[in-house]
C-alpha positions as CSV (number, residue, x, y, z in Angstrom):
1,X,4.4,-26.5,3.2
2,X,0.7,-26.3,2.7
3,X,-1.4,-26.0,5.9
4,X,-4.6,-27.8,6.8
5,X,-7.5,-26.1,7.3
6,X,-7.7,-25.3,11.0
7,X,-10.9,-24.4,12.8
8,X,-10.2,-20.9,13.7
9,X,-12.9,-18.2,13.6
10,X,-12.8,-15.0,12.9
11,X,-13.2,-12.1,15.4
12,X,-16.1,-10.4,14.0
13,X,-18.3,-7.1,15.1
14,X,-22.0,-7.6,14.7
15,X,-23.3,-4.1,14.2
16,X,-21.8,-0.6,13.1
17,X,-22.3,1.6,10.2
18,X,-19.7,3.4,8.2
19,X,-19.1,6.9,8.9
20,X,-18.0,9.1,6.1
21,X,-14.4,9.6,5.7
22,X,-11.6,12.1,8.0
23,X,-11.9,15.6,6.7
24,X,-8.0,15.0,6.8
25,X,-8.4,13.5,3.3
26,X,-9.6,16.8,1.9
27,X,-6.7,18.3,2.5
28,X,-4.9,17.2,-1.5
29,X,-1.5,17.8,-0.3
30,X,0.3,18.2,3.5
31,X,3.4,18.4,4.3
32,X,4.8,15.6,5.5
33,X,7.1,15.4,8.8
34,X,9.3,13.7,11.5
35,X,11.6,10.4,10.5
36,X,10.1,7.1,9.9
37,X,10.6,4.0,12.0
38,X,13.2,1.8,11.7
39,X,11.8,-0.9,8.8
40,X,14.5,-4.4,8.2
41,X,18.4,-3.9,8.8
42,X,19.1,-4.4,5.2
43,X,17.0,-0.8,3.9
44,X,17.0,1.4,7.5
45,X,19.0,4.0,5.9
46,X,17.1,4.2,2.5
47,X,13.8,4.3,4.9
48,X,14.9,6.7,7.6
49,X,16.5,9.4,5.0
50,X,13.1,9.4,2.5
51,X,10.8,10.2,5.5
52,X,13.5,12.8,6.4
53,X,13.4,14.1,3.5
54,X,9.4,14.3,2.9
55,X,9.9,17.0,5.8
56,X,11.7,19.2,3.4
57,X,9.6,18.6,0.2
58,X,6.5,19.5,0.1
59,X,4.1,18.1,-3.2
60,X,2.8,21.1,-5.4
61,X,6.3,23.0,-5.9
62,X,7.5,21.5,-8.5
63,X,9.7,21.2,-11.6
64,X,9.1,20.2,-14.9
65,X,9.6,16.4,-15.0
66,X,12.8,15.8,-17.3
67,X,14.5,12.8,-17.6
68,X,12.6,11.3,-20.8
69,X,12.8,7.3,-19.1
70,X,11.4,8.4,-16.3
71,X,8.5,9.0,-18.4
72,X,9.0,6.6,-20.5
73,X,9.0,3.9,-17.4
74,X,5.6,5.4,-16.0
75,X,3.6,5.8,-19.5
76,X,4.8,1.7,-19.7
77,X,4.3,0.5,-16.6
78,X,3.1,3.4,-14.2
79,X,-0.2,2.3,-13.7
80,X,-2.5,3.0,-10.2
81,X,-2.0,0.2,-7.7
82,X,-5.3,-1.9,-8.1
83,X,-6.2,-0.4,-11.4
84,X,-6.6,-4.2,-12.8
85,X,-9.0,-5.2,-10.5
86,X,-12.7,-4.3,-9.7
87,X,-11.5,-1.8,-7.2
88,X,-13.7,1.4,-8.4
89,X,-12.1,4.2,-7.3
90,X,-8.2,3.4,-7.4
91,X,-7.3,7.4,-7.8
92,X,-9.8,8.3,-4.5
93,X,-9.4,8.0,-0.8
94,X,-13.1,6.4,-0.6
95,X,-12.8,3.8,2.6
96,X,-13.5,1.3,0.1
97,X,-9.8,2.5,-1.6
98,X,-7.7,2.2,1.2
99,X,-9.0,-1.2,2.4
100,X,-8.2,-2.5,-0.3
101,X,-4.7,-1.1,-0.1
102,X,-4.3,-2.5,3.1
103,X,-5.3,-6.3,1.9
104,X,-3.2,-6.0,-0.8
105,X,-0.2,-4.6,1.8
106,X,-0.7,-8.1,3.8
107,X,-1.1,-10.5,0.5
108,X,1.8,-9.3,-0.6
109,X,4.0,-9.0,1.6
110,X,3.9,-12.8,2.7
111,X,6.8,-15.1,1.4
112,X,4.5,-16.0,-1.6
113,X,4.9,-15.2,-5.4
114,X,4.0,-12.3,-6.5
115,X,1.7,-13.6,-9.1
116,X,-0.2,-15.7,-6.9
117,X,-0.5,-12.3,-4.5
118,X,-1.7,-10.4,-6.9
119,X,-4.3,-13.0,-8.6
120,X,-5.7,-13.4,-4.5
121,X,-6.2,-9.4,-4.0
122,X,-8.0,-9.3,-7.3
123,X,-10.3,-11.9,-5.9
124,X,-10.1,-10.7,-2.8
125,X,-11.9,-7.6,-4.6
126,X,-14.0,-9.1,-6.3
127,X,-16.0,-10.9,-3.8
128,X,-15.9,-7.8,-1.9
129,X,-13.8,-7.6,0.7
130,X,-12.4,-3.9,0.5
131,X,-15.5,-3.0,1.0
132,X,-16.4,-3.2,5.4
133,X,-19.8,-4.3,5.6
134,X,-19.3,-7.5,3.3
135,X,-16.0,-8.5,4.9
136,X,-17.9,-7.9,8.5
137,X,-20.5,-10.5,6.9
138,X,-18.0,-13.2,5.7
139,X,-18.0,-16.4,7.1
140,X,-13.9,-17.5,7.9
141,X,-14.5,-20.1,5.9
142,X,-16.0,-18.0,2.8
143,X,-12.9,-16.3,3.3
144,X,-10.1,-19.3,3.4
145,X,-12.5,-20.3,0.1
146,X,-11.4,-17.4,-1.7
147,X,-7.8,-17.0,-0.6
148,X,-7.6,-21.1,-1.8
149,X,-9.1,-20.4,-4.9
150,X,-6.1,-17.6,-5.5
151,X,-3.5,-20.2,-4.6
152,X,-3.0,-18.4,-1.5
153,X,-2.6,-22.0,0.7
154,X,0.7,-21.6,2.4
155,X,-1.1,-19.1,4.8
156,X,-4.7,-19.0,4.3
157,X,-5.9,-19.7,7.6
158,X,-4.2,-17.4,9.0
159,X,-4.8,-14.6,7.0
160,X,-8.6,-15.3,6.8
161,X,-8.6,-15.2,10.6
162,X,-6.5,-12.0,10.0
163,X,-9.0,-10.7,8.0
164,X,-11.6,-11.0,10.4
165,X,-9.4,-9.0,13.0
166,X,-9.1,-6.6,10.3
167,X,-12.6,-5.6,9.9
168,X,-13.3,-5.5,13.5
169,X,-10.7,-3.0,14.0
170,X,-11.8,-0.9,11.8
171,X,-15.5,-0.5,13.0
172,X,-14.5,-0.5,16.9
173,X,-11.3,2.1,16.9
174,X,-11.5,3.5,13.3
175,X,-15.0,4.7,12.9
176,X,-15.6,2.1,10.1
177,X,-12.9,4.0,8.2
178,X,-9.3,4.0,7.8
179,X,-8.8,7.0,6.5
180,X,-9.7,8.3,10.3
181,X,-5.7,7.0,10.8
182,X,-4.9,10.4,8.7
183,X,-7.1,12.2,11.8
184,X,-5.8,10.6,14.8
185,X,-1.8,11.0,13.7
186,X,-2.3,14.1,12.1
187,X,-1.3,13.0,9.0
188,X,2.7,12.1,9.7
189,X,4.1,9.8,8.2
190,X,6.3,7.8,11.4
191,X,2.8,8.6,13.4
192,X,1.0,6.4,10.4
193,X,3.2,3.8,10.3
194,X,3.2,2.8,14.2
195,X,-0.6,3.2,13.9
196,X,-0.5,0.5,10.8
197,X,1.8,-1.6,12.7
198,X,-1.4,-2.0,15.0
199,X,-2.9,-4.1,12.6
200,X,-2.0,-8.1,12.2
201,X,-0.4,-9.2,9.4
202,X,1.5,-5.6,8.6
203,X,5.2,-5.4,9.7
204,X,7.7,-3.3,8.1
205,X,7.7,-4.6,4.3
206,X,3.8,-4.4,4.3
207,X,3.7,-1.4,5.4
208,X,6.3,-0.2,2.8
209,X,4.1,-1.5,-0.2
210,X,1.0,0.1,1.5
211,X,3.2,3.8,1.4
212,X,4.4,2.8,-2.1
213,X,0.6,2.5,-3.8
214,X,-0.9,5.0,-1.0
215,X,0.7,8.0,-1.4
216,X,-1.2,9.0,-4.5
217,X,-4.8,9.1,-1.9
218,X,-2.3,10.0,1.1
219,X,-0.2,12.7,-0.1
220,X,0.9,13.4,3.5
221,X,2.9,9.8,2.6
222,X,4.8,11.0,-0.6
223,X,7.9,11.2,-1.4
224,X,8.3,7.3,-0.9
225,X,9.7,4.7,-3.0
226,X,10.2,1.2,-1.8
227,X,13.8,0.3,-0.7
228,X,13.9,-2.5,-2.7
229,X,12.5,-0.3,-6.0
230,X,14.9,2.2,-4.8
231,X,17.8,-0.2,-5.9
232,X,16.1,-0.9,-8.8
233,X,16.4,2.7,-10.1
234,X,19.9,3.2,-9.2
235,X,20.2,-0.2,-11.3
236,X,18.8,1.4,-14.6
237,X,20.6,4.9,-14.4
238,X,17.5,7.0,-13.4
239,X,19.6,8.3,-9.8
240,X,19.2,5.7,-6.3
241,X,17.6,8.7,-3.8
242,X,13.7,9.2,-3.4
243,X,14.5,13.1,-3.2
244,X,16.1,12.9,-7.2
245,X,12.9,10.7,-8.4
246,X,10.5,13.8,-6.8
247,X,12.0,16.4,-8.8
248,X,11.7,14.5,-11.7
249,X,8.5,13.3,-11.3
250,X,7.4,17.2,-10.5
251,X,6.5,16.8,-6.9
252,X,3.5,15.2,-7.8
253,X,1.8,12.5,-5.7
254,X,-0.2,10.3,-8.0
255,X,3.2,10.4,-10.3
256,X,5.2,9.4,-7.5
257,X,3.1,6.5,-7.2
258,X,2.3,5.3,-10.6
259,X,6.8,5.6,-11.0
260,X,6.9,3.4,-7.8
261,X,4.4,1.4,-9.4
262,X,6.7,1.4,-12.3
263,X,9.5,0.3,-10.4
264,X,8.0,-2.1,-8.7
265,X,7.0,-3.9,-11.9
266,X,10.1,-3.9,-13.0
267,X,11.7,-5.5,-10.2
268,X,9.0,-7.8,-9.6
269,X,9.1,-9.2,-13.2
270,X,12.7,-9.1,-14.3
271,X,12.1,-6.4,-16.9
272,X,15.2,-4.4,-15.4
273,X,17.0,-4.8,-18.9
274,X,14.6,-2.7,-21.0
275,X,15.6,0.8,-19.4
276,X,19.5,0.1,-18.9
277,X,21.5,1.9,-21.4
């Protein structure tokens, strides 16, 4: 059911600069730790065991990547989260980067279609929004404009209020930059994800699909495939458990991402039948 436009306002800060980003993001590749939080009954397990798991495997010692549709898959369909938009830096942890991650994390994890998701975060992008000083600056109701225009109308009230919440938080606890989360949990992954649950509009499967197209800035966050991707590669004979896909994929952040990119795709479009045997 479509809403009505309501007369909420945003929460928004007046003032506050950016600050440059945590010197955690220098670090390429930590090693990540501890168990992950329980996410919806119906992937726990799949959840709890990758995060267990990143504790054991840390990126950069690699082996050569070797099944030949693995690679196949990610030269097809692997391509950086965001790469189709305006974003400008997809492959860098700029602030700019991972607030746009974060949008796209709570458009798409909504009960909407995936098509109408994605064509709202590419707006979303393009009027600027990622980027803290112009969503700071937006009006609520230059913001429900934009999420309309995407066919975003089912919820976009509430998400422009959301948005407004969003951007506040970020100047008054994270310095004007997310990537300061990396700082204050000392990169771990459970640690991260309680700290994202702070923010509205993230639960569980938002904050899955921010680990899934993260992990390539956030190394501390890799291995991680989503669940419901995780399926999805069991499903076309390429092995069910995050810890196979890492081997294959050489321990390699960025091509852990762009294969859960892959996956995603796949699942997301019905194009399961073109890597079944």
């Amino acid at each position: 059911m479509v809403t009505t436009r309501s007369q909420d306002k945003s929460h928004e800060p007046s003032s506050g600069d950016k600050r440059p980003h945590s010197e955690a993001v220098s670090a390429k590749a930590q090693k990540p730790e501890s168990k992950q939080q329980k996410t919806e009954p119906a992937y726990d397990k799949d959840v709890n065991e990758q995060e267990a798991d990143n504790g054991k495997n840390a990126p950069g010692s690699g082996e050569k990547q070797s099944n030949p549709k693995i690679q196949q898959l990610i030269l097809k369909y692997g391509e950086l989260p965001l790469s189709q938009t305006e974003l400008s830096d997809p492959d860098k942890p700029a602030p700019e980067t991972v607030l746009a991650l974060v949008l796209n994390a709570i458009l798409s994890s909504t009960r909407i279609s995936h098509a109408i998701a994605a064509k709202t975060v590419a707006l979303v992008i393009e009027a600027g929004y990622h980027k803290l000083n112009v969503l700071k600056k937006s009006t609520w109701q230059e913001r429900t404009e934009v999420l309309t225009e995407g066919g975003y109308t089912h919820y976009r009230e509430k998400t422009a209020t959301m948005m407004g919440d969003l951007a506040q938080l970020i100047e008054e606890k994270y310095e004007g930059d997310l990537n300061t989360i990396l700082r204050l949990t000392s990169e771990n992954p459970t640690k991260i994800r309680a700290e994202l649950k702070q923010i509205k509009g993230l639960g569980d499967v938002g904050i899955n699909i921010f680990f899934d197209t993260a992990q390539h800035i956030w190394p501390c966050l890799a291995p991680f495939i989503d669940p419901r991707s995780l399926k999805t590669a069991e499903e076309i004979g390429i092995g069910g458990g995050v810890n196979v896909l890492w081997k294959e994929v050489s321990e390699d952040p960025e091509k852990m991402c762009r294969l859960a990119s892959a996956l995603t795709k796949l699942r997301l479009d019905g194009k399961e039948k073109e890597f079944k045997d």
